[in-house]
C-alpha positions as a printed NumPy array, in Angstrom:
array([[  5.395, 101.573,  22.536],
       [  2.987,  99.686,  20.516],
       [  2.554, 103.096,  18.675],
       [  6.141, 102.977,  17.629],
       [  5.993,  99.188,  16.69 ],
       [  3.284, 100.412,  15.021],
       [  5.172, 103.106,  12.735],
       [  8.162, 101.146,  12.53 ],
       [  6.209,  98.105,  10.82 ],
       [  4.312, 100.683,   8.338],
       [  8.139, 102.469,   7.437],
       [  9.594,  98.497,   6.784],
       [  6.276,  97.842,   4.552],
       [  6.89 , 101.123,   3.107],
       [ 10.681, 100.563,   2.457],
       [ 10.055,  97.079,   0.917],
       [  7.718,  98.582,  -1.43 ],
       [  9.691, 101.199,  -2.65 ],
       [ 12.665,  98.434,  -3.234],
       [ 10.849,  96.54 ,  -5.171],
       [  9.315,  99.382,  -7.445],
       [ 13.242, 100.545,  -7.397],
       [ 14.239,  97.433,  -9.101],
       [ 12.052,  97.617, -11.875],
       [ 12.731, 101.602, -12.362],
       [ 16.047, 100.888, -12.672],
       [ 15.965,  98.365, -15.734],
       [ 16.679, 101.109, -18.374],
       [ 18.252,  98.566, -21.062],
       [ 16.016,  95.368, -23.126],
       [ 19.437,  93.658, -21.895],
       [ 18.273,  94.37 , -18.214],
       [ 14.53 ,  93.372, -19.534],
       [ 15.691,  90.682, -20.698],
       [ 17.534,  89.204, -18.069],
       [ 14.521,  90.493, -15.47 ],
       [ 12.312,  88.241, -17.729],
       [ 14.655,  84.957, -17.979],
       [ 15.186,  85.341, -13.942],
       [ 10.936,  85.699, -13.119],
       [ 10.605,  83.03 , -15.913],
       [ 12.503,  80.53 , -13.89 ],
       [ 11.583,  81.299, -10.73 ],
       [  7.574,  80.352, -12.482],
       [  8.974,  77.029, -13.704],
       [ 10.18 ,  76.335, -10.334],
       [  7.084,  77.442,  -8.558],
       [  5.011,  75.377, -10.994],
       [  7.174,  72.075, -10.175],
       [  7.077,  72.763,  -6.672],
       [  3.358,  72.585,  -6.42 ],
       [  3.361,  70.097,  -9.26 ],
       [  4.83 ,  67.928,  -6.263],
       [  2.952,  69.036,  -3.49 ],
       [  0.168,  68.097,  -5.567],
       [  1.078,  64.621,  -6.166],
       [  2.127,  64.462,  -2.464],
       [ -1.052,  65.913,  -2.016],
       [ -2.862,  63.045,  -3.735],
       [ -0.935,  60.295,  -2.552],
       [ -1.572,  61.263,   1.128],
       [ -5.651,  61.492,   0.279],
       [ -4.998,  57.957,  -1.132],
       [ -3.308,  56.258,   1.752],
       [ -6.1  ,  58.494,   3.958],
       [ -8.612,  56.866,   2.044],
       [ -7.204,  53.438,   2.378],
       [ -6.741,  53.747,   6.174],
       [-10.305,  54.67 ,   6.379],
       [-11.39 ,  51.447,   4.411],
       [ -9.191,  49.23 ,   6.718],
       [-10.586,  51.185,  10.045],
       [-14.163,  50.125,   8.794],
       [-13.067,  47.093,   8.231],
       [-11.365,  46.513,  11.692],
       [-14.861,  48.316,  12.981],
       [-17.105,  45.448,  11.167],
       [-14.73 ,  42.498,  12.312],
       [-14.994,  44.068,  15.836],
       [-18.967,  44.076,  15.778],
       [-19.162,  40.795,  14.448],
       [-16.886,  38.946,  17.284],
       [-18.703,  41.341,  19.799],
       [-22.039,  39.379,  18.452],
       [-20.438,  35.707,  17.916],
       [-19.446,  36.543,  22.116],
       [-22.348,  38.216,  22.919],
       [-24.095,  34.788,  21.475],
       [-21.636,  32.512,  23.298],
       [-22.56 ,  34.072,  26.675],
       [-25.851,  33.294,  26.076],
       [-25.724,  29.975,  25.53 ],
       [-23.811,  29.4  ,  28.628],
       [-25.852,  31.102,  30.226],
       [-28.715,  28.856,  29.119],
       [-26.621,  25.905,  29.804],
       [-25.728,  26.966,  33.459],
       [-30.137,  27.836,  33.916],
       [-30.352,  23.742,  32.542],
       [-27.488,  22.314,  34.918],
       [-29.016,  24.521,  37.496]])
C-alpha cells in the first residue's frame, strides 16, 4: 500500500507538471502572451505587497519584542533592588531583636 501511495503521489506530481507546461504550449497568439503576461504581472504586484506587509508586520512585532524585553529588565532590576532594600530591612531587625535580647 505505501507502494501505491507511492506511485499515485509521483502520477499527481507528474500530472501537475504536465498542466502547467500545457498552459504555456497552448498560448499560440501575442494576444494570449499578452494576457499570460498582464495576469503573472499582477499576481507579482500582489505578491510584492503582500510581503511588503508582512514585512512591516514583521518589524513592528520585533519592535514591541524589543520593548517588552526593555520593560522585563526593567521589572528584573526593580525586583533585585526591593529584594536588597528587604534583604537589608531583615537585617536590621534582626540586629535590633540581638540588642532587645
Amino acid at each position: 500500500s505505501a507502494q501505491i501511495a507511492d506511485l499515485q503521489q509521483k502520477l499527481l506530481d507528474a500530472d501537475n507538471g504536465d498542466r502547467a507546461k500545457l498552459r504555456w504550449d497552448t498560448i499560440a497568439t501575442m494576444m494570449e502572451a499578452k494576457c499570460a503576461l498582464k495576469y503573472l504581472m499582477g499576481e507579482l504586484v500582489s505578491s510584492k505587497l503582500q510581503e511588503s506587509k508582512l514585512q512591516s508586520s514583521l518589524e513592528q512585532s520585533q519592535a514591541s519584542c524589543s520593548e517588552m524585553q526593555k520593560l522585563l529588565m526593567e521589572e528584573r532590576n526593580h525586583t533585585v533592588e526591593l529584594e536588597a532594600q528587604f534583604q537589608n530591612q531583615i537585617l536590621v531587625q534582626e540586629e535590633q531583636h540581638q540588642e532587645q535580647v
